[in-house]
One Martini backbone bead per residue (centre of mass of N, CA, C, O) as a GRO file, in nm:
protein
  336
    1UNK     BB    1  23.758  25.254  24.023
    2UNK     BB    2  23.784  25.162  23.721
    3UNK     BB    3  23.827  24.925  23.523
    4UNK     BB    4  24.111  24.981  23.353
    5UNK     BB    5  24.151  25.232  23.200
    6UNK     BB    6  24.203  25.564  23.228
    7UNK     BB    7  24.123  25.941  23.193
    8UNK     BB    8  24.408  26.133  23.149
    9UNK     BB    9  24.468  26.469  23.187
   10UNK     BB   10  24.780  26.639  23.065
   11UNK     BB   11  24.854  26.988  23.234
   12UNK     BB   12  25.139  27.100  23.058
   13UNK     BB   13  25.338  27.295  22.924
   14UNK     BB   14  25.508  27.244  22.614
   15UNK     BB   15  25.811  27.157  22.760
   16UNK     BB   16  25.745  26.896  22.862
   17UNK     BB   17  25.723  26.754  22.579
   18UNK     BB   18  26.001  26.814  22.451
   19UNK     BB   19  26.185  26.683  22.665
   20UNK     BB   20  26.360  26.409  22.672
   21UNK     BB   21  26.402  26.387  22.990
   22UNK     BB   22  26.057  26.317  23.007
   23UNK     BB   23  25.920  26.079  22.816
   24UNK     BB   24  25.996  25.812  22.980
   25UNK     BB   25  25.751  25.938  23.216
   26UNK     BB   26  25.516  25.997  23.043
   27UNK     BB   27  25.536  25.713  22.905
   28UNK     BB   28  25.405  25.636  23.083
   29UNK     BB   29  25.091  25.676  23.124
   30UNK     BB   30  24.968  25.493  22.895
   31UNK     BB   31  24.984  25.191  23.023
   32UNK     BB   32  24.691  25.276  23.214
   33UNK     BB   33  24.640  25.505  23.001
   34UNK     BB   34  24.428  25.767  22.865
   35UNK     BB   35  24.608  26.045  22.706
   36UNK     BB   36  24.578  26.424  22.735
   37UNK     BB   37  24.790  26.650  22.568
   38UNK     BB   38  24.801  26.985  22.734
   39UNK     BB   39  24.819  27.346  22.747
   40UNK     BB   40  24.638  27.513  22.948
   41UNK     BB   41  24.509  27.859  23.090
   42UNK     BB   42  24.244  27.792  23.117
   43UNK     BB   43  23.898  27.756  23.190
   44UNK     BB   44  23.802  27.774  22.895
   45UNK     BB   45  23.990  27.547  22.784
   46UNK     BB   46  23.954  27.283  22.989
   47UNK     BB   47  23.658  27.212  23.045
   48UNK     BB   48  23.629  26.964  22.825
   49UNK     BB   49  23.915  26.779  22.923
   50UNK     BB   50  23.777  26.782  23.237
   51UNK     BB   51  23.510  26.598  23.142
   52UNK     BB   52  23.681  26.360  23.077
   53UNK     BB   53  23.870  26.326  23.328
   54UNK     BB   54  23.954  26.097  23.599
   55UNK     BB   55  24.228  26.259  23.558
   56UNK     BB   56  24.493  26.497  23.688
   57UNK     BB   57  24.750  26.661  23.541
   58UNK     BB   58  24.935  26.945  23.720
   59UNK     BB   59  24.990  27.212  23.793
   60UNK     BB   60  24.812  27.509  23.954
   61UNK     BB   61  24.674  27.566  23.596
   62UNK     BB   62  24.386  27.584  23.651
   63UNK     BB   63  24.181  27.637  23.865
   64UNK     BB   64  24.022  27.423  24.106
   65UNK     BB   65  23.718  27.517  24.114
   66UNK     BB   66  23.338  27.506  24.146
   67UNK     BB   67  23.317  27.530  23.835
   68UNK     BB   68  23.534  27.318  23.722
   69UNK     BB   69  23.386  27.043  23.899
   70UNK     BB   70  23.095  27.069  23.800
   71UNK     BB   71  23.223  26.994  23.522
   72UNK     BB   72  23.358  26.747  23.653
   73UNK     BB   73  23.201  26.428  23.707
   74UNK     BB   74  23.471  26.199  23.663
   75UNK     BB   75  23.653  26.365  23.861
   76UNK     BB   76  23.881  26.176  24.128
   77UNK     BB   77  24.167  26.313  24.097
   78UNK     BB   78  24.499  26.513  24.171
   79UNK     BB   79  24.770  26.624  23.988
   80UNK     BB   80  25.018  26.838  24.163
   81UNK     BB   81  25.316  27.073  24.185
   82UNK     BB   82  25.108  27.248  24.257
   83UNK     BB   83  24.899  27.471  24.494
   84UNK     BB   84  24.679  27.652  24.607
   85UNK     BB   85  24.492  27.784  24.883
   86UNK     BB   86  24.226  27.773  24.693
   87UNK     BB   87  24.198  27.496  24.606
   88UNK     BB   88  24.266  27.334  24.835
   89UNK     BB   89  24.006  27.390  25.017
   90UNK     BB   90  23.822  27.270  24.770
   91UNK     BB   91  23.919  26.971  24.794
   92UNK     BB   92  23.877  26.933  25.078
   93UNK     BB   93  23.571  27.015  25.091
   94UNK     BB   94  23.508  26.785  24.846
   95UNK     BB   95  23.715  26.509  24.888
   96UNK     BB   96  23.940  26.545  24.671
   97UNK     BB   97  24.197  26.398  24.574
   98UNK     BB   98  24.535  26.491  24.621
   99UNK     BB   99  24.840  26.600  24.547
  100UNK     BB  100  25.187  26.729  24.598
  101UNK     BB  101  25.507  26.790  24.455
  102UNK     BB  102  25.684  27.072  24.571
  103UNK     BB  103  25.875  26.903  24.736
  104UNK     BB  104  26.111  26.877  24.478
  105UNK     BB  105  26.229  27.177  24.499
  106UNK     BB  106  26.364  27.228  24.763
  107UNK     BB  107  26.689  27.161  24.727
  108UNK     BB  108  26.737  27.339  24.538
  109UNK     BB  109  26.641  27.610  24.676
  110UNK     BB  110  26.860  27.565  24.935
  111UNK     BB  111  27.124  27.532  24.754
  112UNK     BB  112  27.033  27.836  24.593
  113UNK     BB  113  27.115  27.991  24.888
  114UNK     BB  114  27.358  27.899  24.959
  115UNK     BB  115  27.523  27.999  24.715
  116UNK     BB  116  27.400  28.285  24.789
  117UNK     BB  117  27.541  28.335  25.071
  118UNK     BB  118  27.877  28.253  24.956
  119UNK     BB  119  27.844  28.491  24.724
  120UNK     BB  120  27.847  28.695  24.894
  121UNK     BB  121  28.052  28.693  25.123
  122UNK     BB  122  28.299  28.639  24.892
  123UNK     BB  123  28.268  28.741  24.627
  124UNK     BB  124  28.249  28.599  24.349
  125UNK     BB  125  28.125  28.760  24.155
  126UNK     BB  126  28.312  29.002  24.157
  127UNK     BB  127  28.577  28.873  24.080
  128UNK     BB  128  28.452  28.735  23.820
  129UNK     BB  129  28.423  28.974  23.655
  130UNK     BB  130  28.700  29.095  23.688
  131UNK     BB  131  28.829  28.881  23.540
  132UNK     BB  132  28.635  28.942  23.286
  133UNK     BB  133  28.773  29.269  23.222
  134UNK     BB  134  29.068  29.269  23.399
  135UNK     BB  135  29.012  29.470  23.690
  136UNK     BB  136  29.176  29.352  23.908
  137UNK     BB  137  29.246  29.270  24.242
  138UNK     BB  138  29.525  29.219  24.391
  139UNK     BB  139  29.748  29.146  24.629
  140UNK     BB  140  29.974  29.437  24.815
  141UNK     BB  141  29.864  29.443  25.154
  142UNK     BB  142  29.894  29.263  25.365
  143UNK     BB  143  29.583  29.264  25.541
  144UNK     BB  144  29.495  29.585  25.493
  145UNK     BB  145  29.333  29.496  25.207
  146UNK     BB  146  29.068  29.401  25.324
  147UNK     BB  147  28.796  29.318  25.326
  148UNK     BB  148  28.543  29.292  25.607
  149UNK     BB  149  28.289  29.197  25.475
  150UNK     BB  150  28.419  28.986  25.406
  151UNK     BB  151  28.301  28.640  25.476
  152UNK     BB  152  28.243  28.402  25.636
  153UNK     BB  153  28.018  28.160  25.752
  154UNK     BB  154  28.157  28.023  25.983
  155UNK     BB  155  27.935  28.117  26.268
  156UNK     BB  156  27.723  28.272  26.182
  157UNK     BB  157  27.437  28.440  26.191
  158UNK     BB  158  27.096  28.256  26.075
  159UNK     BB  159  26.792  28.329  25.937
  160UNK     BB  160  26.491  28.152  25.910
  161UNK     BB  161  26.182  28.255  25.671
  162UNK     BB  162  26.063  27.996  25.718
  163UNK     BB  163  25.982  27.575  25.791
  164UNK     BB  164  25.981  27.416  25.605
  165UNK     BB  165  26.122  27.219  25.361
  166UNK     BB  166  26.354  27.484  25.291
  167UNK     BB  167  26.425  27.556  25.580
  168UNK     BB  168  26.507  27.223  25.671
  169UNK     BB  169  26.716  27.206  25.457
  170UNK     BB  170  26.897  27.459  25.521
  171UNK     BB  171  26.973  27.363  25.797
  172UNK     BB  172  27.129  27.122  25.732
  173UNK     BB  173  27.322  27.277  25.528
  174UNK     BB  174  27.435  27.422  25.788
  175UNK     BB  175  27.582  27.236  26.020
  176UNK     BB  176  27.893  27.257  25.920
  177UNK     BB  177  27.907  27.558  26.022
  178UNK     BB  178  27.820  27.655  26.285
  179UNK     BB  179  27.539  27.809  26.302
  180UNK     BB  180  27.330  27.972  26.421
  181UNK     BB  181  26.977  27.899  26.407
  182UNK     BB  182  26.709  28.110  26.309
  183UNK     BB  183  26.316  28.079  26.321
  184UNK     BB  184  26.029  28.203  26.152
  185UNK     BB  185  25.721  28.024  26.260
  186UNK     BB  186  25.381  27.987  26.327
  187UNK     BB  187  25.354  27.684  26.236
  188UNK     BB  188  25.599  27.583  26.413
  189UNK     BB  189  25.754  27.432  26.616
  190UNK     BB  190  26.024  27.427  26.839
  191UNK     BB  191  26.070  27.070  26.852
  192UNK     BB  192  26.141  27.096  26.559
  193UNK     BB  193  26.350  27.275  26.523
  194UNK     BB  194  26.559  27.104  26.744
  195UNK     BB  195  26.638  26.908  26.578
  196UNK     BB  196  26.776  27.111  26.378
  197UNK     BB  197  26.936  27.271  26.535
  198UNK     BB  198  26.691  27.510  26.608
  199UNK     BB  199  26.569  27.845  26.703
  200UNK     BB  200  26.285  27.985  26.786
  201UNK     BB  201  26.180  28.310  26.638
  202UNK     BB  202  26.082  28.599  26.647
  203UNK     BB  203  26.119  28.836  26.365
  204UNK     BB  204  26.254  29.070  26.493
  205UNK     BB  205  26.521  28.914  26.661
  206UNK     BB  206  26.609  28.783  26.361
  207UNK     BB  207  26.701  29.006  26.240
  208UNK     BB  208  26.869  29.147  26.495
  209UNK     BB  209  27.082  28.841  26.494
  210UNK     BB  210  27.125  28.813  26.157
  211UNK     BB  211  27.363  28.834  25.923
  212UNK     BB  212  27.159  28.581  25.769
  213UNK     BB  213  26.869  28.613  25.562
  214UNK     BB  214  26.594  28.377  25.502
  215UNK     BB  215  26.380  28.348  25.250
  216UNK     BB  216  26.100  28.051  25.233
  217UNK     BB  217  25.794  28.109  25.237
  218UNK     BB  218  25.496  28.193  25.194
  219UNK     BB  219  25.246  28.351  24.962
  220UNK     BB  220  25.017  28.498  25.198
  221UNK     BB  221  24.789  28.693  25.397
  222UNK     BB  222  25.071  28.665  25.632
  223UNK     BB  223  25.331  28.729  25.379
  224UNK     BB  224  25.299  29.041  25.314
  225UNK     BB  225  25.537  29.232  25.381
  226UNK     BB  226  25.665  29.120  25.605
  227UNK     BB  227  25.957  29.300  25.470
  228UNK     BB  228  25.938  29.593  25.550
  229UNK     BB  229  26.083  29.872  25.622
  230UNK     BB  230  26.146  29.813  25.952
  231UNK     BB  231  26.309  29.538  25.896
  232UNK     BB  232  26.488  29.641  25.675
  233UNK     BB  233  26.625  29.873  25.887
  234UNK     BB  234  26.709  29.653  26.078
  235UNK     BB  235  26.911  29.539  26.003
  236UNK     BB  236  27.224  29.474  25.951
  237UNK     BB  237  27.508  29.559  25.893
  238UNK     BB  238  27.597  29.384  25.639
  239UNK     BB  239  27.378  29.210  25.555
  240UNK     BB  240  27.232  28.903  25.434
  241UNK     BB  241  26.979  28.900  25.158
  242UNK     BB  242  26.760  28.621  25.105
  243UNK     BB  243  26.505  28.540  24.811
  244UNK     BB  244  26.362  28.210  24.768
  245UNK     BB  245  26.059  28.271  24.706
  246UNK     BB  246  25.828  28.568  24.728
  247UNK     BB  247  25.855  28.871  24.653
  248UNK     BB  248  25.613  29.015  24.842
  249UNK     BB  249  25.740  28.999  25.113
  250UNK     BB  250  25.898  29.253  25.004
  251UNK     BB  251  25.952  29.587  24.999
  252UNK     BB  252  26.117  29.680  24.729
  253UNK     BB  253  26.134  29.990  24.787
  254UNK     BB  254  26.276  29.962  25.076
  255UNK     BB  255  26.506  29.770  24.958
  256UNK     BB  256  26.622  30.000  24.786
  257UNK     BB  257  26.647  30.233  24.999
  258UNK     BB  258  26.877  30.030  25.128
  259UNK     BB  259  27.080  29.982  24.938
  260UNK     BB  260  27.151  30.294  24.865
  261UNK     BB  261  27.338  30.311  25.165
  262UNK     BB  262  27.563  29.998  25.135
  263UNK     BB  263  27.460  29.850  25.425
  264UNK     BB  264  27.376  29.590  25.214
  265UNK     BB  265  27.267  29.251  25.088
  266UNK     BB  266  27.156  29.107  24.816
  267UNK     BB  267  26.961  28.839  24.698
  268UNK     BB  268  26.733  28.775  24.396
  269UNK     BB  269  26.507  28.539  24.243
  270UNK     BB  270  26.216  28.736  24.305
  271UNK     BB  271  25.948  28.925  24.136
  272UNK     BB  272  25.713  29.124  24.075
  273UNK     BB  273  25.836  29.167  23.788
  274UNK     BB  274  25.783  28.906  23.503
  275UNK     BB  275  25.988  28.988  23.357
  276UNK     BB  276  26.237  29.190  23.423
  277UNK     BB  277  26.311  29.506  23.386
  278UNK     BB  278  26.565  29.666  23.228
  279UNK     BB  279  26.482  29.934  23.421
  280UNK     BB  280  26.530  29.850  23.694
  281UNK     BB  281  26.679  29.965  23.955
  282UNK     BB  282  26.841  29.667  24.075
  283UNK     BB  283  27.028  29.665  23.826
  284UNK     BB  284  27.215  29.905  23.953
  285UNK     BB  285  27.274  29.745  24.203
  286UNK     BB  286  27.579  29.621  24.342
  287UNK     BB  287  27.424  29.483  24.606
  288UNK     BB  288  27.254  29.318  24.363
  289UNK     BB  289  27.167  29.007  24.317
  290UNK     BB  290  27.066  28.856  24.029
  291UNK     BB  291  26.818  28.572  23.972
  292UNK     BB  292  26.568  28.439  23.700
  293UNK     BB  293  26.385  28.212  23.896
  294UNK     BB  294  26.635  27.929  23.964
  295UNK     BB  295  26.630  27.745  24.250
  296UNK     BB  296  26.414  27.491  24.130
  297UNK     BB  297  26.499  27.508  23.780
  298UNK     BB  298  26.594  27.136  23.771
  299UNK     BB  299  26.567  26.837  23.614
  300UNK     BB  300  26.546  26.680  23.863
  301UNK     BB  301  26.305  26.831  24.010
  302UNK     BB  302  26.128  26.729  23.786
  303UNK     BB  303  26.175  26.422  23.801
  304UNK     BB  304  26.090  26.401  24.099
  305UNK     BB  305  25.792  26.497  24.065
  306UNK     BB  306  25.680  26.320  23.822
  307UNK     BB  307  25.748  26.070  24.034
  308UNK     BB  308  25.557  26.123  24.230
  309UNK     BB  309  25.306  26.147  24.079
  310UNK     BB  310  25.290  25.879  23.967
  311UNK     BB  311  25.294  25.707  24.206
  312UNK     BB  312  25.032  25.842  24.317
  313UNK     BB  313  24.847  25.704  24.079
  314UNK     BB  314  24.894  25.418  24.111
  315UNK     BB  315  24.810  25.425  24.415
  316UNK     BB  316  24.515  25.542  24.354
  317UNK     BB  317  24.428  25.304  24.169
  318UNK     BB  318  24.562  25.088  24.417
  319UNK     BB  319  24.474  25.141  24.684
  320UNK     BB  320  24.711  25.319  24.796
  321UNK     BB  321  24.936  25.515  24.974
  322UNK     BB  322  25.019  25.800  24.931
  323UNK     BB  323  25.341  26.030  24.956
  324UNK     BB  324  25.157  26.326  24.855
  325UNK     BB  325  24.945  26.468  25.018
  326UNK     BB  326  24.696  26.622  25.105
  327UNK     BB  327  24.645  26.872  25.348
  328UNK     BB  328  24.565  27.089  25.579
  329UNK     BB  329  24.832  27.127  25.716
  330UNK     BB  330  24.905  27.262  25.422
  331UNK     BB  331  24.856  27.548  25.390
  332UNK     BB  332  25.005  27.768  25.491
  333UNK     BB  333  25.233  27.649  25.277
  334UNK     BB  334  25.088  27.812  25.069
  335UNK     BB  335  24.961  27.992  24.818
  336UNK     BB  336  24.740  28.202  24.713
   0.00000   0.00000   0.00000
C-alpha cells in the first residue's frame, strides 16, 4: 500500500452514522485514512465512490461482482460485515484480500437461541401476557394441574442444526445443562463435535431424538428448505423448533401445517417476507413465538464487528497478519 493516508470509502445503512455509541469506532478511521461516508444499496450507486476507494468498509451489498471490481482499479483491501457465497468466490478468485467480520454476531445469535429455548420449554411468554391481561392461572391443586408440556431444559436431548460459529457457541452454552447434544452439519468433522462434548448425528436421526431442535445454518444452494415437509413431521410431538438462521432452511407452509396440529413449539426469528405481514398467518398461532429478526442485532454485537474490521484494515495496511481473514474453507458457512 502507498505511505500516508489511504481513500477508505465507509458503506454502510446511515444509522451507524447517527448512533453515539459507534462515532468513537468510526472515528478512528480518519486518523489514518481519508474518509468517505456513504449509505449506497446498488452497484450504480457505488461504483464512482468504490472507484476512488483504496480500502472499503461495508456490509454485504451491493456486491463486489467482477463488473464492480474492473471498475474500481485502485480497490486493495475489503471490510465486510457479512458477504455472500458468491462474492466471496469472486474475492478469493481474484486474490482481493477480504475481511469478514460476521463472527461478532455469534454470541448474540446463540445467547438468544437459548433464551427462546427456555422460554418456551417454561412458557414464560404465556405467563408474561397473561399477567398484564390479568387473567392468569395460579396453582389450585398441585401436582395434578401442572401442564406436562412445561419442562426442564436440563437433560432434554438437542439437536443443533448447523455448527459454525453460532451452533459451536450455543453447544457450550448448554453444557451445564448436561443436554445430550447432537449437530448436523456436513462440513464438521466429528473430531470438532467431540471436542464441545457434541456427537455428531445424520439430519434425520437428530430429528428424530431431539426435544430440541436449533437452525444454526447458512441458507444457500445446500439447505434451501433443509426442514420439508417430512422432517417437519418427523419431529418428536411437543418438540421445541428454534429458527434463529434464516427463513428459507424451513418450509413454512409445513411448518404452519404442523403447527396448526397444536404438538410443536416453534420459537422464529426469521421469515420469508419481512416486515413479517399483518395478516401472516404465524401472528394466529399461539403455539408460534414470533421476534422480528433481533437475535444478532445488539450494540455489543455491532462494536464488536467494528472493532475486528478496524483491526483487520490496520493491520493489512501494516502488513501484519488480520484476525478474521476470508478464506476458502469459509464458504460453506456463508449464504448464497
Amino acid at each position: 500500500m502507498p505511505t500516508g493516508k489511504v481513500n477508505l470509502l465507509v458503506n454502510l445503512p446511515p444509522g451507524f452514522y447517527r448512533t453515539p455509541a459507534l462515532r468513537p469506532l468510526l472515528g478512528e478511521l480518519s486518523r489514518f485514512a481519508r474518509v468517505r461516508r456513504r449509505s449506497h444499496n446498488t452497484a450504480g450507486e457505488i461504483k464512482e465512490d468504490l472507484r476512488w476507494a483504496d480500502v472499503v468498509l461495508m456490509w454485504s451489498w451491493p456486491k463486489l461482482l467482477p463488473e464492480l471490481l474492473d471498475s474500481a482499479p485502485r480497490l486493495r483491501f475489503a471490510a465486510h460485515l457479512d458477504i455472500s457465497q458468491q462474492a466471496a468466490r469472486v474475492a478469493l478468485e481474484r486474490g482481493l484480500p477480504v475481511s469478514v467480520a460476521r463472527g461478532g454476531f455469534s454470541a448474540a445469535v446463540a445467547e438468544m437461541a437459548l433464551t427462546l429455548i427456555l422460554t418456551l420449554l417454561r412458557r414464560v411468554s404465556d405467563y408474561h401476557a397473561a399477567m398484564r391481561r390479568g387473567d392468569e392461572r395460579w396453582v389450585r391443586s398441585f401436582p395434578d394441574d401442572i401442564d406436562p408440556r412445561e419442562r426442564a431444559l436440563s437433560g432434554l436431548p438437542v439437536g443443533i442444526i448447523g455448527f459454525g460459529r453460532i451452533g459451536r457457541h450455543l453447544a457450550r452454552l448448554l453444557a451445564p445443562f448436561d443436554c445430550p447434544v447432537r449437530a448436523y452439519d456436513p462440513f464438521v468433522g466429528a473430531d470438532v463435535m467431540k471436542q464441545l462434548g457434541v456427537r455428531r448425528a445424520a439430519l434425520d436421526e437428530l430429528i428424530l431424538r431431539s426435544d430440541v431442535v436449533v437452525l444454526a445454518a447458512a441458507c444457500n444452494a445446500g439447505t434451501q428448505h433443509l426442514l420439508g415437509a417430512r422432517q417437519i413431521s418427523a419431529l418428536r410431538r411437543d418438540a421445541v423448533l428454534v429458527n434463529v438462521a434464516r427463513a428459507a432452511l424451513v418450509d413454512t407452509a409445513a411448518l404452519i401445517r404442523r403447527l396448526k396440529r397444536g404438538d410443536l413449539l416453534a420459537a422464529i426469528d426469521v421469515f420469508d417476507e419481512e416486515p413479517l405481514p399483518a395478516d401472516h398467518p404465524l401472528r394466529a398461532l399461539p403455539n408460534a413465538y414470533l421476534t422480528p429478526h433481533r437475535a444478532g442485532g445488539i450494540m455489543s454485537s455491532v462494536r464488536t464487528i467494528l472493532r475486528m474490521l478496524i483491526d483487520d484494515i490496520r493491520a493489512f495496511l501494516d502488513g501484519r497478519q488480520r484476525a478474521c481473514p476470508l478464506t476458502g474453507d469459509m464458504l460453506p458457512s456463508l449464504d448464497a
